[in-house]
N, C-alpha and C positions, 0 to 999 in steps of 0.2 A: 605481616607475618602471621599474627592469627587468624586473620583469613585467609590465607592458604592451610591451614592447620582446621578453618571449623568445617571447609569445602569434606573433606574425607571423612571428619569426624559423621558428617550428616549421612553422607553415601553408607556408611558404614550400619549408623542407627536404622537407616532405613533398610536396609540389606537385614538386620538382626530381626526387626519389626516384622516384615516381610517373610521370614522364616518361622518365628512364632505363630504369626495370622495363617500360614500353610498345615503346620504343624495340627495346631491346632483343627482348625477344619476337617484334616483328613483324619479324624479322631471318630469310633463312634457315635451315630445319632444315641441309644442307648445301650443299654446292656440285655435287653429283653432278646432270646435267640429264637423269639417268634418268627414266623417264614409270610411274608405278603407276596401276594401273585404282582409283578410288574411287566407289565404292555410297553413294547415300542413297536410301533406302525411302522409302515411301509415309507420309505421316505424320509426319517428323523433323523434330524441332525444332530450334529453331539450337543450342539447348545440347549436344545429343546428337551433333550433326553436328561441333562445335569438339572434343567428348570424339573421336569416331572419326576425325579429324584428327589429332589429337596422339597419340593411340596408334599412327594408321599411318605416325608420321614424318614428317606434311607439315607441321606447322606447330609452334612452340616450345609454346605456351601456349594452349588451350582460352577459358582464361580473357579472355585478350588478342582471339581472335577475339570471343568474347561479347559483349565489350564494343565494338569497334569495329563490328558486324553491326550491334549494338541506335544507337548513335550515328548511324552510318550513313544508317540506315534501308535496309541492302539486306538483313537478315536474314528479311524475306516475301518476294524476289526469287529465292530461294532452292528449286529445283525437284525434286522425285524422279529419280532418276535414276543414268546412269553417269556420271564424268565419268575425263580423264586427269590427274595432277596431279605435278608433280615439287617434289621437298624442295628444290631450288633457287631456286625461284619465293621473293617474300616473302609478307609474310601478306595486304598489300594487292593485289597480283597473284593469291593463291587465291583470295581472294573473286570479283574481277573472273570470273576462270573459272570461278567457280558459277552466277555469277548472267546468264553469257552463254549457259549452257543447257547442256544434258548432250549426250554424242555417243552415248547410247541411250538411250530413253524406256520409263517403265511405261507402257502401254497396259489396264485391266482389260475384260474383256470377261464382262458375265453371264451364266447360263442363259438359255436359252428362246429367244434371239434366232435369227432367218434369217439367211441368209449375207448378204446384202444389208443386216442391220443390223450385221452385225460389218464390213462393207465399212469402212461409215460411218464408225464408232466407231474404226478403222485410220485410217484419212484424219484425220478430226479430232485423233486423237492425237500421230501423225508429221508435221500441217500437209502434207497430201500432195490434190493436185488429184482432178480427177472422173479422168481418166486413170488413176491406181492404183485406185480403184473400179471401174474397167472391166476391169483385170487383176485385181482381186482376186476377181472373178465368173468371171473365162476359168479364172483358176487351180482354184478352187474346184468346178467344172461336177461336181457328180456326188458331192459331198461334203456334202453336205446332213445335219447329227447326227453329222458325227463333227470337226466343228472345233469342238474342246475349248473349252467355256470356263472360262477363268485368266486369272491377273495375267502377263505376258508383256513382259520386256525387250528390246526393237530397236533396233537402228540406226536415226537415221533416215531414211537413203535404202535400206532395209531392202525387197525384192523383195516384191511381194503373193505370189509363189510361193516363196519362202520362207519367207513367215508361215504361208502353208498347210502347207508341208509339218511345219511344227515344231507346230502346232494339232491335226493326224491322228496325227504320231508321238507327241502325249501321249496323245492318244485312245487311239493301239493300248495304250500304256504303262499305260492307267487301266482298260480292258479286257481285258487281255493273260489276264490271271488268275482272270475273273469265272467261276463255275460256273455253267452254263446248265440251266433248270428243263426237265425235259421236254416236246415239244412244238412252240415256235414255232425258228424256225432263228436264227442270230447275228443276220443282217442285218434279221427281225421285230421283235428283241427290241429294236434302235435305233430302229425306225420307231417300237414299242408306248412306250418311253423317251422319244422328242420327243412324244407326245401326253401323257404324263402330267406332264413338265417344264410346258407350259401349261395344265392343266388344276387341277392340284394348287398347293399355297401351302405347305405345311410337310412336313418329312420324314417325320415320322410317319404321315403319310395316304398318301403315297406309294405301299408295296406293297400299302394296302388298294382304291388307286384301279385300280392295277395286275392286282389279282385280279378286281375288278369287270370290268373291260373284257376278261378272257382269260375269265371266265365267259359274257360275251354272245357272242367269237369262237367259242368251246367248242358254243354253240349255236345258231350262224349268226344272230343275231339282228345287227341295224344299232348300230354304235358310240353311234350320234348324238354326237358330239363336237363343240362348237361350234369350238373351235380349229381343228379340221380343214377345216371350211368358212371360219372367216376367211383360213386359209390359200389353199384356193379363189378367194375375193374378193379378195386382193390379189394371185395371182399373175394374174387376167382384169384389174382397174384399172389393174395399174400396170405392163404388158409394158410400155411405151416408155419408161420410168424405171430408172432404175441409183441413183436415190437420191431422198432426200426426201418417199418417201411412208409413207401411213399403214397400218402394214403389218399392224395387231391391232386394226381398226377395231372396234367393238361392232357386233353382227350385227340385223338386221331382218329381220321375217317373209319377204320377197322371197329376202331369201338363202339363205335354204334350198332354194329350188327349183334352186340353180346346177346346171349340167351338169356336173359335174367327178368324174373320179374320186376326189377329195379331198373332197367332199360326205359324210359320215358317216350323214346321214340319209336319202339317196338310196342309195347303195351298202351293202350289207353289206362284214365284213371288214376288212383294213386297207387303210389309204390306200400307191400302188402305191411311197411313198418317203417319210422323214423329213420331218416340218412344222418345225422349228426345232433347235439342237442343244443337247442334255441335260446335266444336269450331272452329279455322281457319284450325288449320292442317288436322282437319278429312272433311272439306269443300273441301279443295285444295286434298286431296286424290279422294273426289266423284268425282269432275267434271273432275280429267286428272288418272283415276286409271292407275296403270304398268299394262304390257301385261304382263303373268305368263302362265307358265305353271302348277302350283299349283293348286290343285282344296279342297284343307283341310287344315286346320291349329289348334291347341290347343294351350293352353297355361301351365307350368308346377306348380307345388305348387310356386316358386320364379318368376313367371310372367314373364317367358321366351317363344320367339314362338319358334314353332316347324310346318315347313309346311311340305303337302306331297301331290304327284302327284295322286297317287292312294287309293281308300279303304282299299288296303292289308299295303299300309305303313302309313295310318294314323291310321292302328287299330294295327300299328306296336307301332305306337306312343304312342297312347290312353296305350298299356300295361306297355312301359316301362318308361314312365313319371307322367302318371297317376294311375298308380295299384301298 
């Protein structure tokens, strides 16, 4: 009979025990209503987030967040970001602060994109209207391949010109040191950079696409770059737009005849400004492109290159990769 009598007693003590140890935990680290900056990355989990927590003093027990997040249900509410957090808050009060959002945002921004796609990708980040779009084009006028793309923390009532200005000073920072091939001038080697950033898909082909295209400039031959023309085509469709258009449309026979000096296959030479902005590897290809013998290259339905030295073996190619 007492041991059915000590069975509940224990569930019991340990239920009480277990409420104390909670309790307790979710009690202020201190009393101090000092404010620290706290970081959660892109990616972090609630587990990782309650360990960097209690390491930097904001909360008693890691443990104690875990399980209240996961009970909860606000450990998915849980966002990338900065936030401010003081060790006087309890543990229920830091959650509440995480999950009402950070007071800066990661925003990632890819290669290849136009100023006009990184508008976008800014506004939708920082929940910010067509008005920051429209400054973030004023700001940017003239910067075209050299607004860096990275992972970038902001505020977020964060100035479109000051996104700009911190997007060009990584650029000069990423460029600052790059050794320049003989030849094209700095400001080329950005333009030759944004055609190879759309043109190319892996880094390794990079400075071979790179040589390719400074061997047709080398012999005044026409780029034919199709990127170059979609660029064309949507800076003619879409002047009365600041957003929402299709800015890398797939190209058709008609568009090759565009009038633009951005046309590759009308105009020799290069196009007279940057088509989209580069990222490091398509950077480090402009300024030291390979010497090739290659004067053509495609790419296959699975985004595989195929170069060739001649017109006879790139229409070799064109047939049996592409038709």
């Amino acid at each position: 009979m007492k041991k059915f009598l000590l069975l509940p007693l224990l569930l019991v003590l340990g239920l009480a025990a277990s409420i104390v140890w909670f309790y307790s935990n979710v009690q202020p680290v201190s009393q101090k209503s000092e404010f620290k900056t706290f970081l959660i990355t892109k990616g972090s989990s609630a587990v990782k987030i309650g360990a960097n927590l209690e390491k930097a003093g904001l909360i008693r027990s890691a443990l104690a967040f875990k399980i209240y997040t996961q009970f909860s249900g606000t450990s998915g509410r849980i966002v990338a970001g900065e936030f401010r957090l003081s060790p006087s808050l309890n543990l229920f009060q830091t959650v509440n602060e995480l999950i009402s959002g950070p007071v800066e945002i990661w925003v990632t921004i890819p290669e290849g994109l136009r100023r006009e796609e990184i508008a976008e990708r800014f506004a939708k980040g920082l929940d910010r209207d067509q008005s920051f779009i429209s400054s973030f084009l004023e700001a940017s006028g003239g910067e075209e391949g050299k607004l860096f793309p990275d992972t970038y923390l902001f505020p977020k009532e964060a100035s479109a010109s000051a996104i700009v200005k911190k997007m060009t000073r990584t650029f000069e920072a990423k460029t600052g040191e790059m050794d320049v091939a003989p030849g094209l001038s700095f400001e080329e080697r950005i333009i030759l950079a944004s055609i190879i950033e759309r043109e190319t898909k892996t880094k390794d082909e990079r400075p071979i696409v790179a040589g390719i295209l400074v061997n047709r400039l080398e012999a005044g031959m026409a780029l034919q770059v199709d990127a170059t023309v979609q660029y064309a085509v949507a800076n003619s469709r879409c002047k009365s737009k600041a957003s929402g258009c299709l800015w890398w449309e797939p190209l058709i026979r008609e568009d090759l005849a565009i009038n633009s000096p951005f046309n590759s296959y009308k105009f020799a030479g290069l196009p007279p400004s940057p088509i989209s902005n580069p990222g490091l590897s398509s950077l480090q290809a402009a300024f030291m492109p390979s010497q090739t013998e290659y004067w053509y290259y495609i790419h296959d339905p699975e985004g595989q290159i195929h170069y060739a030295r001649t017109l006879e073996e790139q229409n070799a190619n064109v047939a049996k990769y592409l038709r």
